[in-house]
Residue, then its C-alpha position, 0 to 999 in steps of 0.5 A: x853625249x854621243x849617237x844622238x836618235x829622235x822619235x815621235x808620233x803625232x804628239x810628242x818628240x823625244x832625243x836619246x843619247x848616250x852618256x860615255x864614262x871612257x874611264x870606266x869603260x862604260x855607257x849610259x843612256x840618257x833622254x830629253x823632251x819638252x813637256x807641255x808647259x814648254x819646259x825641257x826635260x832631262x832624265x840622264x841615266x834611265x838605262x846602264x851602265x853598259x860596258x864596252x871595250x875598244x871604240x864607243x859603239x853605237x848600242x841602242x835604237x828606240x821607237x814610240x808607238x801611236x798611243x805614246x809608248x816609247x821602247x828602248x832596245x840596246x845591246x846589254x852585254x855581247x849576247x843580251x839584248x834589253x828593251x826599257x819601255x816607258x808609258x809615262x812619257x819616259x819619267x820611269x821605264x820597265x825592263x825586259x831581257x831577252x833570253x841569252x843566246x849563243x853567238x855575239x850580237x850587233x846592236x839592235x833596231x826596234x821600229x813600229x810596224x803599221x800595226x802599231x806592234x813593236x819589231x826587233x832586229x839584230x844581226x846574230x853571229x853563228x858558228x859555221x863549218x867551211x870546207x869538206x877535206x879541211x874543216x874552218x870554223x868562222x862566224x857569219x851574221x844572220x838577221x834575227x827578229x821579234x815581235x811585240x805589242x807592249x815592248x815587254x812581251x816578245x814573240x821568239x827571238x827567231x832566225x827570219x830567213x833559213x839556210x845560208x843565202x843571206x849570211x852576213x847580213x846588217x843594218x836592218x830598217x823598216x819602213x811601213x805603208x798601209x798594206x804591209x811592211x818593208x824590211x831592208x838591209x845589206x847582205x853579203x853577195x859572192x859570186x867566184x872570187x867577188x864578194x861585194x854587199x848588196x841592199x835587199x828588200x823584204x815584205x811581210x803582210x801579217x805586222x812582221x810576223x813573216x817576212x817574204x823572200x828578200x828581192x834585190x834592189x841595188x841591181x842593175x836597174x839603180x843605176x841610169x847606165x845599164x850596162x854597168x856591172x851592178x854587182x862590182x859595186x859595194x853598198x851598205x847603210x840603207x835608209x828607209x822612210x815612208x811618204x805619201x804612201x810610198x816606201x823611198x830608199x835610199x844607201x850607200x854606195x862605193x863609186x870610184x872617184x877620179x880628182x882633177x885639176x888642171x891639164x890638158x887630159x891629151x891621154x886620158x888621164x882625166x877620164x874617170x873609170x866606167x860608172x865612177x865620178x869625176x871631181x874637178x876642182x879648177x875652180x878652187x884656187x883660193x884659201x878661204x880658211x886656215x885652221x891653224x891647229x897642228x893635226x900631227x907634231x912630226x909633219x906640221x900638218x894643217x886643215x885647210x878649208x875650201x868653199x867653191x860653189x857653197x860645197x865645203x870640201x876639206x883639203x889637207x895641207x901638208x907642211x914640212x916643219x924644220 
C-alpha cells in the first residue's frame, strides 16, 4: 500500500491506502477499521482502478463528518474528479462524478467545515496567454473549490479567487475554529526576476461558500530576525490544524544549510549564509551502524548510519571497489 490517510470523528476511526498494481499501471483504494467487537475490518478495492503513467501518485483525501459519513474525493482520470461517500461505516460507498472540465487537475482535498458540510479543492491547470508582440501559450494552476452537505450533492465547481493574482497555486488544507473556516495553501509569488512560493491564508464566515481575500503568512513576521529577506525564501506543503480554539500552521521551508566539521573557521568559511542553519557535525566521530547493501554496483556504495545525540542523520559513504 501506499500514501497511507486516517480520519475520525469522536466515534470511530478509519486508515486509507492505496493498492498499486504497477503492472497494469493501475490504483485502488482500499480501507480498515475496528468495529465495535474489537475486530478489524478490511475492505480492499471499494473504489478503481484509477490508471496512471510515470511515478504512483498520490490521488485521493477523505473526511468524515460528525454523524459518521465518511467521503472519499480522488482524482478519477486527469480531468475528473469522483467522490464515493458511505454512511454504513464503509461496508458500501455511493459514487458522485464531478462534471468534466477542461485542463488537468491535481488531486483533491476534501475536509469538514465547521458546519459540518463537506469542502472540495483541487488545483485546475488553465491555458494562459503571456506576452503582447509574441504570444506563449502555458498552464497556470488555480485553486477551485465546492461545497457539499451529503458528499453526493455538490455546489459548482467553481474558481475561488478571480483573475491572476494567485496563479499557481497547491496544497490546500483547512482547518475551522467556532466562528469560521481557515483555508491555507502555497501560491507562487514573483516580483522581477524572483519567483519564489509563499503560504497564504484565507477566511470564509459562511461554511466555504466564500472565501476572503488571502493575506500572507510566511512574511517577514515568521521569521525572529527581521531583517531577513522573507520573500527570497521558498515555502510549500502547509499543515493546518485546529486546537484549543486556535487555528496552528505550520510548513515548509527552504533554509540553506552550511555543514561543518572540524577547523579553525579563521576565514569565515564556517559561517552560514544570513538566515540559514549551521550543522556541526564534531561530534559524530563514530560508525554505529553498517548497512552492508550495495546502493550502486559501479561505486560500491554504502549507508552508513549515525546516532549523535538520539538524531538519526544518514551519511553516505562511498567506496571504490577495484
Amino acid at each position: 500500500g501506499r500514501y497511507p490517510r486516517t480520519v475520525s470523528n469522536e466515534n470511530k476511526s478509519y486508515a486509507f491506502w492505496q493498492e498499486i498494481i504497477p503492472e497494469r499501471k493501475q490504483i485502488y483504494l482500499s480501507v480498515r477499521y475496528k468495529a465495535e467487537d474489537g475486530n478489524w475490518k478490511t475492505y480492499k478495492n471499494f473504489a478503481g482502478p484509477f490508471s496512471y503513467s510515470g511515478e504512483i501518485p498520490e490521488l485521493y483525501s477523505a473526511a468524515i463528518s460528525s454523524d459518521g459519513t465518511v467521503v472519499v474525493a480522488a482524482l478519477s482520470s486527469t480531468a475528473k474528479i469522483s467522490t464515493f461517500v458511505s454512511n454504513d461505516n464503509c461496508l458500501t460507498f455511493k459514487r458522485y462524478d464531478f462534471p468534466v472540465e477542461k485542463g488537468s487537475y491535481i488531486a483533491p482535498r476534501v475536509f469538514v467545515s465547521k458546519n459540518d458540510d463537506f469542502l472540495l479543492f483541487c488545483s485546475v491547470a488553465k491555458e494562459t496567454t503571456l506576452g503582447t508582440k509574441v504570444a506563449i501559450q502555458t498552464h497556470n494552476f488555480y485553486l477551485y473549490g465546492a461545497v457539499s452537505s451529503d458528499g453526493l450533492n455538490w455546489s459548482d465547481f467553481h474558481q475561488i479567487f478571480s483573475g491572476d493574482k494567485f496563479n499557481n497555486s497547491f496544497s490546500p488544507v483547512m482547518a475551522s475554529d467556532l466562528e469560521n473556516d481557515y483555508l491555507i495553501f502555497q501560491t507562487q509569488y514573483q516580483a522581477g526576476d524572483l519567483i519564489t512560493y509563499h503560504i497564504y491564508s484565507s477566511v470564509s464566515e459562511d461554511g466555504g461558500k466564500k472565501w476572503k481575500e488571502p493575506v500572507l503568512i510566511s512574511g517577514e513576521n515568521s521569521f525572529e530576525m527581521k531583517e531577513t529577506d522573507a520573500m527570497s525564501y521558498d515555502n510549500q506543503l502547509p499543515f493546518a490544524f485546529s486546537y484549543k480554539d486556535k487555528i496552528h500552521v505550520a510548513w515548509e521551508r527552504n533554509i540553506p544549510v552550511t555543514v561543518r566539521g572540524s577547523g579553525t573557521g579563521l576565514v569565515g568559511s564556517a559561517v552560514a549564509v544570513e538566515g540559514g542553519l549551521m550543522l556541526e557535525t564534531t561530534a559524530m566521530n563514530k560508525i554505529l551502524e553498517l548497512m552492508c547493501r550495495a546502493l550502486d554496483t559501479k561505486f560500491g556504495r554504502y549507508i552508513v548510519t549515525c546516532l549523535p545525540y538520539r538524531i538519526a542523520l544518514p551519511i553516505f559513504l562511498y567506496i571504490l571497489l577495484h
